[in-house]
BAVEX-211015 format. One record per residue (C-alpha): residue in one letter; y, x, z. Coordinates in steps of 0.2 Angstrom, whole numbers, plus 5000, padded with zeros to 4 digits. Layout:
<sites>
aYXZ ...
</sites>
This chain:
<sites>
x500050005000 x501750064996 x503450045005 x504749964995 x506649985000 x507749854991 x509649884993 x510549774985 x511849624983 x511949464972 x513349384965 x513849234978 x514749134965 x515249124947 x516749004950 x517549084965 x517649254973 x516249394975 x515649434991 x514049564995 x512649535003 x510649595005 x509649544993 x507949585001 x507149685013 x506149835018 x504249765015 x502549885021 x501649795009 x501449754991 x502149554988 x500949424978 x500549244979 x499349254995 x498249104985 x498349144967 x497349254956 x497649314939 x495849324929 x495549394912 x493849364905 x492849414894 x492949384874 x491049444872 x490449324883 x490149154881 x490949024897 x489648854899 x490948724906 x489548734919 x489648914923 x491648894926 x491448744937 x490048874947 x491449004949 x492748884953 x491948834968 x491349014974 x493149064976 x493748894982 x495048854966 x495748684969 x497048714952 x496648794935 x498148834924 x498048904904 x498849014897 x499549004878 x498649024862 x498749234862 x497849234880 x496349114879 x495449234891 x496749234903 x496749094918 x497949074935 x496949004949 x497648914963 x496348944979 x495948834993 x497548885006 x496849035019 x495649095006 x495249275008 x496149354993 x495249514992 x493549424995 x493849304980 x494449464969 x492949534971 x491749394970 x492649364954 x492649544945 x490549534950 x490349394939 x489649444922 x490949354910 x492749414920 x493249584912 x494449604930 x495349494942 x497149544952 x498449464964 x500049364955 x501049514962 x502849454966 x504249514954 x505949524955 x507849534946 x507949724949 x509449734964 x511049764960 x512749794968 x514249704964 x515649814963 x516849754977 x516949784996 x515649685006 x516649565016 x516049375026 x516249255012 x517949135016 x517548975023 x516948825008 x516148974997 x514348904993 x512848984999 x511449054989 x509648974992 x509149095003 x510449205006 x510949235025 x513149235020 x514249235033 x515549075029 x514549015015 x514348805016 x512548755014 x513248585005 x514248644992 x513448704974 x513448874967 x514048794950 x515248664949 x514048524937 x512448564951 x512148414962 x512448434980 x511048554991 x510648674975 x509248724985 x508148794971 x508448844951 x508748694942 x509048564954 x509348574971 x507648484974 x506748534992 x505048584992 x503748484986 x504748374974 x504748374956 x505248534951 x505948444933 x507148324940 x508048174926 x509348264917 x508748464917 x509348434937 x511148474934 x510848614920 x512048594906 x511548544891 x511348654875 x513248634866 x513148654847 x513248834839 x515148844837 x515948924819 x516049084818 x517249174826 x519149204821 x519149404818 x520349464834 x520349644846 x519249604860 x520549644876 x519449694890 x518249824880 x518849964887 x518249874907 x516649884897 x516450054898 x514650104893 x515050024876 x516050174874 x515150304883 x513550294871 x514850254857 x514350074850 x516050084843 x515750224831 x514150134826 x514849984822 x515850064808 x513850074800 x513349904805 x513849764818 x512249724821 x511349554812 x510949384820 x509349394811 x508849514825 x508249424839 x508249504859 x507449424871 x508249444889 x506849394899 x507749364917 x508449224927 x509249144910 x510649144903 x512449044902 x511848994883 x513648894883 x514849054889 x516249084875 x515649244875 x513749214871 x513549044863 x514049124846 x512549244849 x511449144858 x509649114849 x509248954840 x507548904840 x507148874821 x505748754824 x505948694843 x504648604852 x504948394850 x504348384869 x505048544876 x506848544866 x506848744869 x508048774856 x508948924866 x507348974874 x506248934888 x506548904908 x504648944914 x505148904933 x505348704925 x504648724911 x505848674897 x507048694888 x508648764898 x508448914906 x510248914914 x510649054923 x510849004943 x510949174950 x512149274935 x510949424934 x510149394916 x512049344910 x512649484914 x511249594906 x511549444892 x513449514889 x513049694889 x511649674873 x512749554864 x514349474871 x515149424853 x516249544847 x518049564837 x518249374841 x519849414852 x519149364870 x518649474885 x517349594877 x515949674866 x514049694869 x513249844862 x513049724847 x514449614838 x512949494832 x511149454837 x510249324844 x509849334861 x508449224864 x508649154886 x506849174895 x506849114912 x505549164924 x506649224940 x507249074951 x509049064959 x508549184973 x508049314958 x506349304961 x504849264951 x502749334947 x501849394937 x500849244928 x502649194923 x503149364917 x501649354906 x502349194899 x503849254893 x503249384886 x501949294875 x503549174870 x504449304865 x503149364854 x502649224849 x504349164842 x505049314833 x505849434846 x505749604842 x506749694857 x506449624875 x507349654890 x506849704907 x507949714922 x506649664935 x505049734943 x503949764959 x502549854967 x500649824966 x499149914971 x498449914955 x499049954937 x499449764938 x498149744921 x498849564915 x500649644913 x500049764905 x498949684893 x500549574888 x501349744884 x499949794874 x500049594866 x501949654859 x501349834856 x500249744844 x501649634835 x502649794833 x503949734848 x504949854859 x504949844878 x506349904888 x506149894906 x507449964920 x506750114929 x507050014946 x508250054960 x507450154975 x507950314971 x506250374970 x504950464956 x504050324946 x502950474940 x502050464960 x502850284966 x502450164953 x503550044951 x502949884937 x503249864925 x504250034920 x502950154926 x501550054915 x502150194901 x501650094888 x502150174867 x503050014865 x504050044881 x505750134885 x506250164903 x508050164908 x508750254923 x510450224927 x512250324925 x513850324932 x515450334921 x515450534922 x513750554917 x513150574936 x511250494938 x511550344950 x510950374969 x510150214969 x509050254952 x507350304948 x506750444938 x505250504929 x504850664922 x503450574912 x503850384915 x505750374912 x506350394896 x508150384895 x509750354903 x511150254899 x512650174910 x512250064926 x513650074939 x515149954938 x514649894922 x515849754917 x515049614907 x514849414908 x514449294922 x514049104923 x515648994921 x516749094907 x516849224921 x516449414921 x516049564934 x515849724937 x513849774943 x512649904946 x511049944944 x509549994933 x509549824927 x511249854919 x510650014911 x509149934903 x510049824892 x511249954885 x509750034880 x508949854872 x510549814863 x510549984857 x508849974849 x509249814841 x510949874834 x509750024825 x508349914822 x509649794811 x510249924801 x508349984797 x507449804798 x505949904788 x505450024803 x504350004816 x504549984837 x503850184834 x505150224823 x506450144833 x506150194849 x505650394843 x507550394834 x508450334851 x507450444862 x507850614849 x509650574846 x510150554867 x511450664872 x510950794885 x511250794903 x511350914918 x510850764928 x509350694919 x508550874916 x506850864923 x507250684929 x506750584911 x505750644896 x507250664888 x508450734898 x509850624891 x510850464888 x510650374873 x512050384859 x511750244847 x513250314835 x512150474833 x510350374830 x511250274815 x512050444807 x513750374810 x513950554820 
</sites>
């Protein structure tokens, strides 16, 4: 078992002011569903209805749910509560027909900081589901349009309720794409930073990127209606008739708005593609692309495994080729089912960019999942500060981290029209996915190989990532299209 030291804070609210807080907690243990396991069977081997029912009720499953069409031999069993976990693993992975069996190991919206002192929250400021704020007030809502309570993602429903209530529980709806954007100087770029520092700006002068590139940010959604992002946002060409995921999928109620409750995966949203040259706030490393919104964190930032895979497989499934990772967690094991999602995008020739994770510690000998999974299709981001100084919060890797690329005070957009400064790995690893995107639109005809070997041999060299990443440097997207 591995110690995990989060330290981190969360946005308190999109509409008012910022206040910082703890996001989690030292733990002694690696964190899973204590009553769900993750089974991959076999394809060699043929499953009787009778058999399963047998090994249902060796391991005390009260609930069986199915994956999607690419993971047939994959199933999430809910056990009987107080089941021995590690018992019913083992019982499993002696049966004949399960290729191997693991915990749903808890994952979560890599921590960040929010650049501003950490103050009590003033008086009326709404609280968080979950979060211990000094002055927050439990009633109000974190986002004007949520109905009273917002305990949870989605709805403010309590436990045990629906977790789909009537009308998307508050969530907005999906406004129509608007026109594109009247050419104009975007007046907050130079907040933003690490647009400049691996020289988007320069790149764009070869290509402003394509909106027939599609990035998934698979995360705690995404504001799909932000003036900033709505231009940009993914639309699904053919979207389910039952689901309506026209902007992407929100696998915490399962449908079709995965609204972003918590402001993290807007934020990494804004950094790969907040429309540019339209005359408001700022760019994202691309001017155009689709950014497709996959939600398997909650409100809180938390989410497992079974629903990472998820995303993953939609992702895939519907045309992505970049995905982005600002989240991650411990495990005991190589965590197999992630990993055999990565290897499911490997095969569709799909890049996986994952943040190196945020406790400043050596992913090469304290795995952290999924960036220390070291997949080909994978890149591995630590995190920089605007001097080129490796962030004290960020992990390395001599052999697991690939690159850097900026994560402290990063400035980019937030729900509600708003944007703020953060920090983290999770702010580096979208500079990195937007980058790919931005090359990958400019050579459609290359493969994930080709794309990731260009970004990894065209970095810029750094004192402070010598020894600490394979490459020893920060990406430089200008130099990897040739406009340097």
């Amino acid at each position: 078992m591995r110690v995990a030291a989060f330290k981190a804070f969360v946005t308190v609210t999109a509409a008012l002011s910022v206040a910082a807080t703890a996001f989690g907690a030292v733990r002694s243990t690696s964190e899973y569903k204590p009553d769900e396991i993750i089974v991959k069977y076999k394809s060699n081997v043929r499953r009787s209805r009778l058999a399963m029912e047998g090994i249902y009720l060796t391991v005390n499953v009260v609930k069986v749910k199915r994956f999607g069409s690419q993971m047939r031999q994959f199933e999430q069993l809910i056990l009987e509560e107080g089941t021995d976990l590690n018992n019913a693993i083992a019982a499993l992975e002696k049966d004949p027909s399960v290729e191997y069996a693991q915990p749903n190991y808890i994952l979560k919206a890599l921590p960040v900081e929010v650049a501003q002192e950490a103050k009590p929250a003033p008086a009326g400021i709404p609280c968080i589901p979950g979060m211990d704020i000094p002055g927050c007030d439990p009633k109000a809502c974190l986002f004007p349009n949520f109905p009273p309570g917002c305990k949870d993602s989605g709805g403010g429903q309590p436990p045990g309720e629906d977790p789909k209530p009537p009308g998307g529980g508050g969530r907005p709806p999906v406004a129509d794409k608007p026109a594109d954007p009247a050419p104009g100087a975007d007046p907050d770029l130079d907040k933003a930073w690490g647009i400049a520092k691996i020289h988007a700006p320069e790149a764009w002068k070869v290509t402003p990127g394509s909106q027939s590139m599609v990035v998934a940010v698979i995360d705690t959604g995404i504001d799909y209606n932000h003036d900033e992002l709505s231009f940009n946002v993914w639309r699904n060409p053919a979207p389910d008739a039952k689901l309506n995921d026209v902007v992407g999928f929100d696998f915490i109620h399962n449908d079709g708005l995965p609204f972003d409750d918590h402001a993290h995966g807007t934020h990494c949203s804004g950094v790969i593609g907040a429309v540019g040259n339209n005359g408001k706030g700022i760019s994202g490393v691309n001017q155009r692309v689709s950014i497709m919104g996959l939600k398997f964190l909650s409100a809180e930032g938390s989410g497992d495994t079974a629903g990472a895979i998820k995303a993953i497989d939609y992702a895939v499934t519907h045309g992505a080729k970049v995905l982005s990772n600002s989240w991650g967690g411990k495990g005991d094991d190589d965590n197999k089912g992630l990993r055999d999602a990565i290897q499911r995008a490997e095969d569709k020739d799909v890049l996986f960019i994952a943040a190196a994770g945020n406790d400043g510690t050596n992913n090469d000998t304290d795995q952290t999942f999924p960036a220390s999974l070291n997949a080909p299709n994978m890149i591995s981001v630590a995190a920089l500060d605007s001097n080129d100084g490796l962030a004290y919060f960020s992990n390395t890797g001599a052999k697991s981290v690939q690159v850097g690329a900026p994560g402290v005070d990063v400035y980019s957009t937030t729900p509600g029209n708003k944007y703020q400064k953060m920090s983290g790995t999770s702010m580096a690893c979208p500079h990195v996915a937007g980058a790919a995107a931005l090359l990958w639109s400019a050579h459609p005809q290359w493969t994930h190989k080709e794309v990731k070997a260009r970004l990894m041999e065209s970095v810029d060299k750094l004192p402070s990532l010598e020894g600490k990443t394979v490459t020893g440097g920060r990406i430089n997207v200008a130099k990897a299209l040739g406009a340097l």
